[in-house]
BAMIMI-64674 format. One line per 5 residues: their letters; for each residue x, y, z of N, C-alpha, C. Coordinates in steps of 0.02 Angstrom, whole numbers. Layout:
REM residues N
A> X:Y:Z:X:Y:Z:X:Y:Z  ...
***
This chain:
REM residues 245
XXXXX> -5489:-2106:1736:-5449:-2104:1675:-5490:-2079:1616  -5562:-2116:1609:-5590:-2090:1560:-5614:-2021:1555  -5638:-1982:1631:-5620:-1907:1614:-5587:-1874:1619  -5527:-1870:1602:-5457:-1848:1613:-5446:-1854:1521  -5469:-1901:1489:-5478:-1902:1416:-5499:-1875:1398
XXXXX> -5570:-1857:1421:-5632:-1810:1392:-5624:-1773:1381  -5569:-1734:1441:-5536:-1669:1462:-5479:-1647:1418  -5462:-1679:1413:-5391:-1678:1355:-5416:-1672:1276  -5476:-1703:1246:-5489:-1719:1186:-5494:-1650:1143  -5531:-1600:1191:-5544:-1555:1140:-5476:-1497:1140
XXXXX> -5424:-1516:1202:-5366:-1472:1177:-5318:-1497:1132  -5338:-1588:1125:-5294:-1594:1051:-5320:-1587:1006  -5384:-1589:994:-5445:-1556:925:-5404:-1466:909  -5395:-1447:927:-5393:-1372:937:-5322:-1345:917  -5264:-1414:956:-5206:-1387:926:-5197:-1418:848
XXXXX> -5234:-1475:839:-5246:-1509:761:-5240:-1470:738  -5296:-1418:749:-5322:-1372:687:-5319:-1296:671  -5243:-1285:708:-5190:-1236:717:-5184:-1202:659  -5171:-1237:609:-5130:-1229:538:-5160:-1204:493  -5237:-1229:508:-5287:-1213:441:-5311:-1142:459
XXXXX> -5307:-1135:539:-5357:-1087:572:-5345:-995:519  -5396:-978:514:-5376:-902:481:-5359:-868:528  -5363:-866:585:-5332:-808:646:-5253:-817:618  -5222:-851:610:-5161:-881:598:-5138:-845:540  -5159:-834:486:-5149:-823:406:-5180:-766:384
XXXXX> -5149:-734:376:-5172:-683:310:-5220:-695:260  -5265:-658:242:-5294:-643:187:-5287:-645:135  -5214:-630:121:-5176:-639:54:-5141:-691:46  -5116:-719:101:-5105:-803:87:-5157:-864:74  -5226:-850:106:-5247:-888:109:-5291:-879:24
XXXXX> -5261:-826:-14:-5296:-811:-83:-5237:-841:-136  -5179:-859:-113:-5131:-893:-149:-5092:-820:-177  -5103:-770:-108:-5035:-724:-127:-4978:-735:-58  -4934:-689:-60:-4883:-677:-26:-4898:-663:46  -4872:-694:113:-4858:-684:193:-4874:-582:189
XXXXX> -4899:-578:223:-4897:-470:253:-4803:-480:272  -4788:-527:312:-4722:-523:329:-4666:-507:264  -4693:-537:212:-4667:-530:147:-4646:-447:88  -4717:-412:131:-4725:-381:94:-4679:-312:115  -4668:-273:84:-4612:-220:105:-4660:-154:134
XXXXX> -4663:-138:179:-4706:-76:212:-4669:0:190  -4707:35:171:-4669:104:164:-4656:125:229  -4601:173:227:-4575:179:325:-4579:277:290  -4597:295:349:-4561:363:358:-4514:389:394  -4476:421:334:-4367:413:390:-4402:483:427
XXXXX> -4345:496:455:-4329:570:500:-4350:620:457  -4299:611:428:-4290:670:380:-4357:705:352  -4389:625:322:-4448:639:319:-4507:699:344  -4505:663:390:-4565:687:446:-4546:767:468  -4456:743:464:-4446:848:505:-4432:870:425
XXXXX> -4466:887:375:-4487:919:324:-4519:915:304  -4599:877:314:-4657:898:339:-4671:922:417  -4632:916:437:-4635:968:511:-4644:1037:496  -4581:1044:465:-4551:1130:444:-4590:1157:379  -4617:1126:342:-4643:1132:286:-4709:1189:313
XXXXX> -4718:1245:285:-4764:1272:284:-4822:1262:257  -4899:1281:268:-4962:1244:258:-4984:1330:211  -5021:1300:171:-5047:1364:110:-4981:1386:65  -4964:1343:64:-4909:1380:-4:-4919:1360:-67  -4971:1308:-83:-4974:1278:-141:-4925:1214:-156
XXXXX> -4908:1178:-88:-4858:1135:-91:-4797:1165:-113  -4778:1222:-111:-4701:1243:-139:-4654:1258:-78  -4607:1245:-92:-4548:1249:-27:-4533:1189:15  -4506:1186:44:-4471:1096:66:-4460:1148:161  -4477:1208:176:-4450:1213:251:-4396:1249:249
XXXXX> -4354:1240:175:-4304:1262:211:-4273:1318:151  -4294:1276:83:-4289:1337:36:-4341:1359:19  -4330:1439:-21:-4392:1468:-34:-4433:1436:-97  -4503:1452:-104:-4533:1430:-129:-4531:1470:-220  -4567:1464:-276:-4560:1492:-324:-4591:1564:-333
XXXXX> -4563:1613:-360:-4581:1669:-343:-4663:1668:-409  -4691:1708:-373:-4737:1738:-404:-4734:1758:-475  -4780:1731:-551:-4777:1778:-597:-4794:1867:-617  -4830:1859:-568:-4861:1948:-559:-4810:1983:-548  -4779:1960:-473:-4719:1993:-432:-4649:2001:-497
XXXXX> -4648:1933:-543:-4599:1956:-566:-4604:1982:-629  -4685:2012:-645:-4711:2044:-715:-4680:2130:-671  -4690:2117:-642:-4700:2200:-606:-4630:2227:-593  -4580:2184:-589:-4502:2173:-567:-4464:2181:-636  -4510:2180:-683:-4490:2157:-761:-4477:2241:-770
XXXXX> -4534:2289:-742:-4528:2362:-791:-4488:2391:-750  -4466:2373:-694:-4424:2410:-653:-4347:2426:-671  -4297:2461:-638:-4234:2481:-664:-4202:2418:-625  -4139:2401:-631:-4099:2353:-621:-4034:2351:-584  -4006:2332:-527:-3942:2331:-510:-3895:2293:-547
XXXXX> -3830:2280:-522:-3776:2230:-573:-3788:2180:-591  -3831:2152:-533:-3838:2087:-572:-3905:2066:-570  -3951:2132:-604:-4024:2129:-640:-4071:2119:-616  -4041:2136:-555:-4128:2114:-513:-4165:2193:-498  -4211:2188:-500:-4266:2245:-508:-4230:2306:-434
XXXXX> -4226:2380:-445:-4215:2402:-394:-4294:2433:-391  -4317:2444:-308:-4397:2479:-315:-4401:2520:-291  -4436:2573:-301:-4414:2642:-297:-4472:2673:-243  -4522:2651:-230:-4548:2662:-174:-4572:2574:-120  -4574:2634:-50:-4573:2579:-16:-4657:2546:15
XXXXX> -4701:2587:-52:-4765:2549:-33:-4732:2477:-71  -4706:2481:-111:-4715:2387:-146:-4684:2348:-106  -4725:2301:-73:-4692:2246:-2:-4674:2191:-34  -4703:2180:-100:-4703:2103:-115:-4639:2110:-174  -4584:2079:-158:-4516:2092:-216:-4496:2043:-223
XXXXX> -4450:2045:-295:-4427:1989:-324:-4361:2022:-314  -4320:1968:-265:-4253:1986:-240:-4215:1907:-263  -4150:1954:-264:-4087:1894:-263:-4062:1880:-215  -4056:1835:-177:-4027:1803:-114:-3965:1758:-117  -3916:1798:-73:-3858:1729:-46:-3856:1721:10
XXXXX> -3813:1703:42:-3790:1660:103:-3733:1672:124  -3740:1685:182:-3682:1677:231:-3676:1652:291  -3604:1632:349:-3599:1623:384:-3534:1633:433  -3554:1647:496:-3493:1672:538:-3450:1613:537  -3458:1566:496:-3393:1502:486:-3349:1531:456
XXXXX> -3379:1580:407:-3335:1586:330:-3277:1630:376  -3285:1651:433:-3233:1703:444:-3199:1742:417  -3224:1785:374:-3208:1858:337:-3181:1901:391  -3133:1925:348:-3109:1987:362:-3121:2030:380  -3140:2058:466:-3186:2117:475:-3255:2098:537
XXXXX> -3268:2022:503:-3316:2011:543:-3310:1980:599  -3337:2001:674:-3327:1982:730:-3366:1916:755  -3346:1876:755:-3363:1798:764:-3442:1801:738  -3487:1817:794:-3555:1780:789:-3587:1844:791  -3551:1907:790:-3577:1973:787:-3601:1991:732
XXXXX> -3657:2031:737:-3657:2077:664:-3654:2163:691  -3690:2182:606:-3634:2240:619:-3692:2297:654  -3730:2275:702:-3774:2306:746:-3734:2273:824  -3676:2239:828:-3661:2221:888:-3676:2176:935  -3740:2141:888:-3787:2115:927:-3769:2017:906
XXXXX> -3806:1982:939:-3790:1911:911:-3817:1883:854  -3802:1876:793:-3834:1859:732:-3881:1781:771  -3955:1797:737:-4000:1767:754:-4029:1710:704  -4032:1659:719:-4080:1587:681:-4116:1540:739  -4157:1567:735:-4214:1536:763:-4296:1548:711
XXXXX> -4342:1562:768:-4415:1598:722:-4379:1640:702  -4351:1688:718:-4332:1753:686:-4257:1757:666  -4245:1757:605:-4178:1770:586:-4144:1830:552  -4061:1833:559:-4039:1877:541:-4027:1879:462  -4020:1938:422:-4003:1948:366:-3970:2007:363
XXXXX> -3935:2012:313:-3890:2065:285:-3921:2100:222  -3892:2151:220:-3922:2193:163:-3870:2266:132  -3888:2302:60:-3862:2379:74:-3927:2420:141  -3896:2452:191:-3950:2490:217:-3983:2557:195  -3955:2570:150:-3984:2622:120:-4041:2604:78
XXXXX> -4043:2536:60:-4091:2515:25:-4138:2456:57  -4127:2435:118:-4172:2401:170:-4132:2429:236  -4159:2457:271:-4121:2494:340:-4142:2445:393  -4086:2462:423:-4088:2423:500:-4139:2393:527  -4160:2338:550:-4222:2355:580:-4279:2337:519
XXXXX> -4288:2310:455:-4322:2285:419:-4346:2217:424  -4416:2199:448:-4423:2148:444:-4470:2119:377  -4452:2049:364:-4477:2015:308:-4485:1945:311  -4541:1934:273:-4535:1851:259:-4510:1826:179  -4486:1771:165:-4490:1744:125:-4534:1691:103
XXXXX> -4563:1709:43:-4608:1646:17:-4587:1563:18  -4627:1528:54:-4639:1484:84:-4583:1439:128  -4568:1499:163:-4544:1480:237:-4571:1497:301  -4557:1483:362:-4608:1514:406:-4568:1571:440  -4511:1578:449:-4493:1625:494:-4482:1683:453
XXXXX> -4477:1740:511:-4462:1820:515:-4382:1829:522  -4380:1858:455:-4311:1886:446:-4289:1964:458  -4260:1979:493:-4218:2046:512:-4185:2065:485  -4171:2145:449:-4094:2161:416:-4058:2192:490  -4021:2166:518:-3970:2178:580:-3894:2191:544
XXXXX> -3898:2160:466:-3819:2146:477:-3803:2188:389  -3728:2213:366:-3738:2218:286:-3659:2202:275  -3655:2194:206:-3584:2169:208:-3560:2193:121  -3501:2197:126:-3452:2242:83:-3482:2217:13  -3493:2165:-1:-3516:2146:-68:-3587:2168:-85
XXXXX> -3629:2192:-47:-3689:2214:-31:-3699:2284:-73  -3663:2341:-65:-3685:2395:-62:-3684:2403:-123  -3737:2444:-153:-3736:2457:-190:-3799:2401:-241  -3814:2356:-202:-3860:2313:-253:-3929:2307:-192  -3972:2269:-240:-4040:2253:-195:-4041:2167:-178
XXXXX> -3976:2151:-160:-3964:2063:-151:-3974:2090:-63  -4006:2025:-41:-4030:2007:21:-3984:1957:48  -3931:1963:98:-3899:1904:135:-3916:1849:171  -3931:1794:175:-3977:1768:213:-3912:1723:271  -3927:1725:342:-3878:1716:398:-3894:1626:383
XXXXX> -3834:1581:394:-3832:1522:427:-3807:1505:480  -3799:1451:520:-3754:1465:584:-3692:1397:562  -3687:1376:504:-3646:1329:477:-3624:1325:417  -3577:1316:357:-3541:1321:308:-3589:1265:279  -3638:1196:297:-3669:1162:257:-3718:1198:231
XXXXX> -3751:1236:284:-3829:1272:285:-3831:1304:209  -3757:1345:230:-3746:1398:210:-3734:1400:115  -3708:1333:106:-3689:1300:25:-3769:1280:3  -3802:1250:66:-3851:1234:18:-3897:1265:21  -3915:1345:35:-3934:1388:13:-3902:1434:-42
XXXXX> -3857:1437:-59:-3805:1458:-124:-3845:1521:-138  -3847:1536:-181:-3871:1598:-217:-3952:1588:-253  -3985:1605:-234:-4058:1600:-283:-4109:1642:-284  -4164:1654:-313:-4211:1723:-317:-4257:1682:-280  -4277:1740:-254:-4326:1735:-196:-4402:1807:-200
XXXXX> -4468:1761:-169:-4515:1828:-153:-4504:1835:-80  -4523:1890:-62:-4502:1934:4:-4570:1969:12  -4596:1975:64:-4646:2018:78:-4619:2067:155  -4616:2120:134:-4592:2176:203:-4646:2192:246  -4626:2160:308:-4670:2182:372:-4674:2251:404
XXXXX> -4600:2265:415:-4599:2325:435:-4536:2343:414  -4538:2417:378:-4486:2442:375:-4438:2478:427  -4375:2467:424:-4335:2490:458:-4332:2571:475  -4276:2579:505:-4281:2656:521:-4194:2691:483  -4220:2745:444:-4174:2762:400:-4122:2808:459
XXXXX> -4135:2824:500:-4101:2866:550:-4052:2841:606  -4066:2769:606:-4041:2710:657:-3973:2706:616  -3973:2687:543:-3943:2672:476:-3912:2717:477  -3909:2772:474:-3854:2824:457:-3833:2859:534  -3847:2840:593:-3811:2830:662:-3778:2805:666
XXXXX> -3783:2712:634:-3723:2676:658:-3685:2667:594  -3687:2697:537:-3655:2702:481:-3584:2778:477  -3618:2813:535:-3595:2878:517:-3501:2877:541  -3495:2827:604:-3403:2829:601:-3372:2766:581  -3411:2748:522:-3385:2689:469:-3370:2698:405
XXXXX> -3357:2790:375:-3355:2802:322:-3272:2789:294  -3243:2758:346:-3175:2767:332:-3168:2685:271  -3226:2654:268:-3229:2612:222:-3270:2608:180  -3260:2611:119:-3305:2609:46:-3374:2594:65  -3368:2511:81:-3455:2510:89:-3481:2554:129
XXXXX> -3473:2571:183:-3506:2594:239:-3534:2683:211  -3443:2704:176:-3490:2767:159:-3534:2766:108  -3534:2712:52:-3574:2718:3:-3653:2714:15  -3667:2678:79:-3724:2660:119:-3752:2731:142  -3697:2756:205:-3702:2825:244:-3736:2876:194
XXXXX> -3698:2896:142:-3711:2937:97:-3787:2935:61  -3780:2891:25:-3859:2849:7:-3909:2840:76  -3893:2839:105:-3953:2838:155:-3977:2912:183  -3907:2962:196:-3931:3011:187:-3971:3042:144  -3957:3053:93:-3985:3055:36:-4084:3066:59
XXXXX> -4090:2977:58:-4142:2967:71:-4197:3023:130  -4152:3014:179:-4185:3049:236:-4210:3117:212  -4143:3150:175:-4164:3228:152:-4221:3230:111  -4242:3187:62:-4286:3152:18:-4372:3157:47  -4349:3132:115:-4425:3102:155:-4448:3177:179
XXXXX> -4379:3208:209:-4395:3280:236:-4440:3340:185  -4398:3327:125:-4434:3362:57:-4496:3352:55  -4520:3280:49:-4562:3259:34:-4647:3284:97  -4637:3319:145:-4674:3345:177:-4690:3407:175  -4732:3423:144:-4776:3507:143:-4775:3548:187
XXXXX> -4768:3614:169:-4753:3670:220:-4803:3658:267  -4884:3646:253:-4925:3623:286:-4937:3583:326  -4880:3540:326:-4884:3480:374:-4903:3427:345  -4922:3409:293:-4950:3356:261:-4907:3332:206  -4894:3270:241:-4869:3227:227:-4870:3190:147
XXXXX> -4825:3172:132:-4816:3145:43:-4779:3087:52  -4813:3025:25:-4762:2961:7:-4698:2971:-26  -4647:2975:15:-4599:3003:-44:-4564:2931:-97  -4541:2950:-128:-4532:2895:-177:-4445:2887:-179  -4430:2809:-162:-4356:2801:-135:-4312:2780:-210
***
């Protein structure tokens, strides 16, 4: 009996002294503050985390992933001496300048316009959002086949597609694949840097039996234009001249 006591003594010593023990208690309770259980933890939601996901790295913290970031003062000192479409945004007259201060809206094959074939654009092909997305444009003034980025987003944008409100200005369409996307990108100025320019000859191929509608010939025409322009612009010699668009 008496070691069966002995044996027992120090596991009731031990649960005694449960209460006081610091394994038990916090740091901050035992300083005459508040339980950790008490205290409210910052959480990171979804949302969160997938816009630092998408968020691009070197931008100067500007852009959220999904809209563009603030344009450049240089880009838009240089945009300042330039001539202007309707609604004032710089038109540029040669196609060494990659870095532009453009006006951007939005669209989507939700809006179902008049003309446009579901998820088609007007290359036939499937309007694209992924890494690489589709955009709209006049093609006489970004041709088919133009690729670009926008400041501080990550993906490669395509001009594949152009649309009736287009022609005639230097506004950039930007594709959504939904009517939310598509509102909360609305209308706003954007920098653009051009990867590769399109091909002016692609542009006035698939423009050429669409003159039976305003935009298309106003495009056709103007793009011709251009081409005759580039042809000029090469010396009897063979040597070649930047021609100026």
């Amino acid at each position: 009996m008496k070691v069966l006591l002995l044996k027992a003594a120090p596991v009731i010593v031990a649960i005694a002294t449960l209460p006081s023990c610091s394994f038990f208690q916090s740091a901050s309770l035992q300083q005459g503050g508040v339980p950790d259980s008490a205290v409210e933890k910052p959480k990171t939601s979804r949302a969160t985390w997938l816009t630092a996901l998408w968020s691009p790295s070197g931008n100067g913290g500007q852009g959220d992933g999904f809209l563009p970031a603030e344009v450049d003062p240089g880009v838009k000192a240089v945009a300042s001496t330039l001539p202007v479409d309707r609604h004032g945004r710089p038109t540029y007259l040669s196609e060494a300048v990659r870095h532009r201060y453009v006006r951007t809206t939005s669209y989507s094959h939700e809006e179902n316009e008049v003309g446009a074939e579901g998820r088609l654009n007007a290359m036939g092909t499937i309007l694209k959002y992924g890494r690489v997305r589709s955009a709209a444009a006049d093609w006489s003034r970004y041709p088919v086949g133009t690729a670009f980025r926008i400041k501080g987003l990550p993906h490669v944008y395509v001009v594949d597609d152009y649309g009736r409100s287009l022609a005639g200005t230097n506004t950039i369409d930007i594709y959504h694949p939904n009517l939310k996307l598509m509102n909360q990108w609305a209308t706003r100025d954007a920098e653009i840097n051009v990867i590769r320019w399109g091909s002016w000859e692609q542009s006035a191929s698939l423009l050429r039996g669409r003159t039976k509608y305003a935009h298309c010939a106003h495009m056709y025409y103007a793009t011709l234009a251009k081409i005759r322009r580039q042809k000029l612009a090469v010396r009897p010699g063979g040597e070649a001249v930047s021609p100026s668009l």
